[in-house]
C-alpha positions in Angstrom: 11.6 59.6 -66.9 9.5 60.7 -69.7 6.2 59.2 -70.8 6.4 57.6 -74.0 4.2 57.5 -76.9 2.9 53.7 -77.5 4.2 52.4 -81.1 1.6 52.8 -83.8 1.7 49.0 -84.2 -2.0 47.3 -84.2 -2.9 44.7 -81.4 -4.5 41.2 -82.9 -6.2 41.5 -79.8 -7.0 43.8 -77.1 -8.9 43.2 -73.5 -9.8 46.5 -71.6 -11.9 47.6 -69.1 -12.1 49.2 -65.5 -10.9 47.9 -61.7 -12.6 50.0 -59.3 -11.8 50.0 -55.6 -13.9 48.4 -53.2 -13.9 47.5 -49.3 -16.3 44.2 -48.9 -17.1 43.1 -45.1 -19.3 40.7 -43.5 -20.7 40.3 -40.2 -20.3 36.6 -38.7 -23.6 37.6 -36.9 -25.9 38.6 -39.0 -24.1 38.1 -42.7 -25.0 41.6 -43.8 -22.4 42.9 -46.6 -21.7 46.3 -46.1 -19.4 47.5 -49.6 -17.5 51.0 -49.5 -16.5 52.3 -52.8 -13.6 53.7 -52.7 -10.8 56.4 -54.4 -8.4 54.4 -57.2 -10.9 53.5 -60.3 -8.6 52.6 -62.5 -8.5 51.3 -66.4 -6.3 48.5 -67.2 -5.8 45.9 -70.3 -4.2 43.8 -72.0 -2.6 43.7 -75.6 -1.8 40.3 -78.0 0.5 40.7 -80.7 0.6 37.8 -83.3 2.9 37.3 -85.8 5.3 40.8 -85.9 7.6 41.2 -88.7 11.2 41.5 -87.5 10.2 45.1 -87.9 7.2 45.1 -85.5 9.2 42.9 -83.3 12.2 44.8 -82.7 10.3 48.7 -82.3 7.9 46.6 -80.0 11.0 45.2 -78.1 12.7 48.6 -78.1 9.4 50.3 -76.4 9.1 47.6 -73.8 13.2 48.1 -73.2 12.9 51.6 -72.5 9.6 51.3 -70.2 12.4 49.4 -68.1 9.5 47.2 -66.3 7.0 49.2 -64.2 9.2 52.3 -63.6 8.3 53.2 -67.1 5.0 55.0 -68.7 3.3 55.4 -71.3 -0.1 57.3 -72.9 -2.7 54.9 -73.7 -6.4 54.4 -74.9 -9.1 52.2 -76.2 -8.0 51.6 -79.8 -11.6 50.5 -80.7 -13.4 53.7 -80.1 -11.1 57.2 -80.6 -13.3 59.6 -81.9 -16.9 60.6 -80.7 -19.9 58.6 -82.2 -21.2 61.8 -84.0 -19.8 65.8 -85.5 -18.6 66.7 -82.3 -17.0 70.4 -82.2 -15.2 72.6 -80.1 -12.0 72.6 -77.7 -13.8 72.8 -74.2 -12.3 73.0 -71.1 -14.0 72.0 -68.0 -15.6 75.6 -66.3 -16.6 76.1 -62.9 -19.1 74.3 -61.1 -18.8 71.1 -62.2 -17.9 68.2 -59.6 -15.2 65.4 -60.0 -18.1 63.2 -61.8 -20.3 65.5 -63.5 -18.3 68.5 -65.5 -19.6 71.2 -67.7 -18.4 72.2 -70.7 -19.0 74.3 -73.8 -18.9 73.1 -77.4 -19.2 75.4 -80.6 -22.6 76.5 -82.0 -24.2 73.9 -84.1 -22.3 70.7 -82.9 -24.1 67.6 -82.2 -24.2 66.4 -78.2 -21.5 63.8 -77.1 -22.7 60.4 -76.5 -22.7 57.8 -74.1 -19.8 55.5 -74.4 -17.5 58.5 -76.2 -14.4 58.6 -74.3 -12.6 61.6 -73.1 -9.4 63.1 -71.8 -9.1 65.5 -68.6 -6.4 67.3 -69.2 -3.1 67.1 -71.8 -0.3 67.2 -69.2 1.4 64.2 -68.0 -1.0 63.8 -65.3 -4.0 63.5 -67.9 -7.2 60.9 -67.0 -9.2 58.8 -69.4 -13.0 58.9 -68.8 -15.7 57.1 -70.3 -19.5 59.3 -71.0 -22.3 58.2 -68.9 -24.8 61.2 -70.0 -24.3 64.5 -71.5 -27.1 66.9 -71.4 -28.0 70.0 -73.0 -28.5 72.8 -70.2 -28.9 75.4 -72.7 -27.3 77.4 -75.3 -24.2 75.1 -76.3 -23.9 74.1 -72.4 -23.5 70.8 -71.7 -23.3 68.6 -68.2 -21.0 65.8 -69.0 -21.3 62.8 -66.2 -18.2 60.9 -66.4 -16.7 57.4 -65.2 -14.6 57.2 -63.2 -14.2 60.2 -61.1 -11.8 62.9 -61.3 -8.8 62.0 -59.3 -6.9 65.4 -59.5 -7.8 68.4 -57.6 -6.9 71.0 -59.9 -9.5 70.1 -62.4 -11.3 73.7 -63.3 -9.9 75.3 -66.0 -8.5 71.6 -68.2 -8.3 70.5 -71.6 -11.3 68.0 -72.1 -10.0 65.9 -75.5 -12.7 63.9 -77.0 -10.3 62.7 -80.0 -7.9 60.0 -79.7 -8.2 60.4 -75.7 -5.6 58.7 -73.7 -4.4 58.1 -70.0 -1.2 57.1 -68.6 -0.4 53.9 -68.4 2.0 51.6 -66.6 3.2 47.6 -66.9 1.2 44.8 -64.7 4.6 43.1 -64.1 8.8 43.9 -64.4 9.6 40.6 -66.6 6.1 41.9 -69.5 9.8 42.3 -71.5 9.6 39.2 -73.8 8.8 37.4 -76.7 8.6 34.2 -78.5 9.7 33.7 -82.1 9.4 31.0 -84.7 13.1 30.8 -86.4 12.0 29.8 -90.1 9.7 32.8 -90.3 11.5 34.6 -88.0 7.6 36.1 -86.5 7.3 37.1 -83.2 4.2 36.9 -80.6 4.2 39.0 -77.9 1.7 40.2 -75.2 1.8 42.8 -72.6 -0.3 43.9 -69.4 -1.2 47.3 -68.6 -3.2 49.5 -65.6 -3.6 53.2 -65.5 -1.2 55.4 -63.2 -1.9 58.5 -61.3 1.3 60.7 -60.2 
């Protein structure tokens, strides 16, 4: 099934953030917590639509049709930051030597450093991952070590598109029955909402 390409139809509002993956245990002894961090950071959010024209409504409908529940995805990101904070430049790729949290790229002569907070894409296939910037530092020339959360999931990582406009992941439904709405018949507007978490495949 392909992925699909989310409807350019604005959110009123929008929840997102990250789930990461954790193992908490406690000794009935002593009550030491010992916490493991583990593989499967994830984003995931949430999307309130208010008032949709019959329009809206029915493309929104449509798109949550053809997702047919959970089986279905779709390419995603954080609507309230999709473009670098300052004149970013280049089309980098990740090079050799960099780890699943801390790649190095090049960017073209002149351009300003990424910033923390900037979001980026790892890769453009349909396994692509959305990362957040923790630090980017010059290490000379137009060089740059990039730490990113979260991690790298893929292995195949050298050598991949790193997309620092309009970045996006791939996303699946929360839930099989997100396919509904709620109308008010004099003005014929629909509200709808729909929960989301990031997918690796």
């Amino acid at each position: 099934m392909a992925i699909l390409t989310f409807p350019s139809i604005v959110a009123d509002t929008q929840d997102f953030g990250i789930k990461y993956n954790t193992q908490v245990s406690t000794s009935t002894i002593s009550g030491v917590n010992q916490v493991v961090e583990l593989p499967g950071a994830r984003w995931k959010g949430s999307l309130t639509f208010r008032d949709l024209t019959v329009l809206e409504s029915s493309t929104l409908r449509v798109f949550m049709l053809e997702l047919r529940g959970s089986s279905g995805t779709f390419f995603y990101g954080d609507i309230t930051h999709t473009a670098p904070f300052d004149n970013v430049l280049g089309t980098p790729t990740i090079l050799t030597a960099s780890t699943p949290r801390t790649i190095k790229i090049t960017l073209d002569s002149g351009t300003d450093n990424l910033s923390p907070g900037d979001y980026l894409q790892i890769g453009s296939d349909d396994q692509r991952e959305l990362k957040m910037i923790i630090s980017s530092t010059n290490t000379g020339g137009t060089d740059f070590d990039v730490v990113i959360e979260p991690m790298i999931r893929r292995i195949d990582y050298i050598g991949l598109d790193v997309v620092y406009n309009n970045p996006k992941g791939v996303f699946m439904l929360t839930a099989d029955d997100q396919g509904k709405w709620s109308s008010r018949s004099k003005a014929k507007l629909s509200d709808m909402t729909l929960e989301f978490i990031e997918i690796f495949q």
